[in-house]
DOTI-955123 format. One record per residue: x, y, z of N, C-alpha, C in turn. Coordinates in steps of 0.1 Angstrom, whole numbers, plus 5000, padded with zeros to 4 digits. Each point is the difference from the previous one (the first is absolute). Layout:
# residues N
XYZXYZXYZ...
//
This chain:
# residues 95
983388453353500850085010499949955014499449945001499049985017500949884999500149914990500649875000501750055005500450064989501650035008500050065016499150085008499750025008500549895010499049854997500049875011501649984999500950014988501149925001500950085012500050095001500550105008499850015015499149905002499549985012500649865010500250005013500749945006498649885004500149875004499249894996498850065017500850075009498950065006498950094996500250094992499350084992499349944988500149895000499549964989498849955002498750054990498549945009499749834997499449925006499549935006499249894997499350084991499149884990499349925007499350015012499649855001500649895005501550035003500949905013499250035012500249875007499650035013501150045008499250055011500650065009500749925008501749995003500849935008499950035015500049935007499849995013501249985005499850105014501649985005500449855007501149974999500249855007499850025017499549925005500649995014501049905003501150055010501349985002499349925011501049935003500349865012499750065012501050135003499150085012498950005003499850084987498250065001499249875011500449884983498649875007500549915016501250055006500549985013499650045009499650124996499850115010498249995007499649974983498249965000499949875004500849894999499349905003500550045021501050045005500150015011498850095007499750134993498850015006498649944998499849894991498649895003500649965007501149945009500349935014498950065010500050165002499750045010498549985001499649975011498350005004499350144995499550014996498750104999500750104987501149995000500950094994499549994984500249834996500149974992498650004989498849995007499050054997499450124999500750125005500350114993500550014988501649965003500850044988499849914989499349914999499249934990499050074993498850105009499050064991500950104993501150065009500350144992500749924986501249944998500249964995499149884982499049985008499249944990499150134993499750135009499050124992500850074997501050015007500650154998500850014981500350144996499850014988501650074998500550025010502049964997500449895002499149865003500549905000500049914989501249974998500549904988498949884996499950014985498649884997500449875008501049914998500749935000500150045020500150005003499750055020498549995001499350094995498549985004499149914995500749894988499349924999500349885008501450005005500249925011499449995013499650185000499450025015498549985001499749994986498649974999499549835001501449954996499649855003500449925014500950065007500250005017498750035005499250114995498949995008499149964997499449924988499349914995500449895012501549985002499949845004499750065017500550105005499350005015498750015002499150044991498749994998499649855004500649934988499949895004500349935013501150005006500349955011498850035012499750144999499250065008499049945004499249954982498549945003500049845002501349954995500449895003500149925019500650135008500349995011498650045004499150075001498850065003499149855003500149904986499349855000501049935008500450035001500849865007500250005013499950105005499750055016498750015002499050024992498749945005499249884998500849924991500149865002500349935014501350044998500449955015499550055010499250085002499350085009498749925007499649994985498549904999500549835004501350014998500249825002500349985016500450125004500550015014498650015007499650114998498649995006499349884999499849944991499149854999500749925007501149995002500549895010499950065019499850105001499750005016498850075001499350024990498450055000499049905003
//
């Protein structure tokens, strides 16, 4: 009886079994809109963390935002050595 039940049911109502869960697409806007705000200074390292924690954000968005800030990380410590290199090189030459 439960079986005629499912036929009667529209493919939304129908349970699930163990598909995963579809993720909504982001549209061309959306990632226009986000890549225009990483342009902005200070902006973008905001809306990077929200975007990488936050838990209405799309997997597919926050794993992007999580790897944008992997790579400023890098740049960060990258630039941190390389300005005290030159620091140290500069100093040795009029020290």
């Amino acid at each position: 009886m439960d079986d005629m039940n499912n036929l009667n049911q529209t493919p939304q109502q129908m349970p699930t079994y163990g598909q995963p869960e579809v993720e909504p697409v982001i549209t061309i806007g959306d990632w226009a809109l986000t890549i225009l705000l990483t342009c902005i200074p200070c902006v973008n390292i905001i809306m990077l963390c929200i975007w990488a924690f936050g838990s209405s954000t799309p997997k597919t968005k926050s794993n992007w935002a999580k790897a944008q800030l992997i790579f400023v990380a890098i740049g960060v410590v990258l630039s941190i050595i390389l300005s005290s290199v030159m620091s140290a090189t500069i100093a040795s030459l009029y020290g």
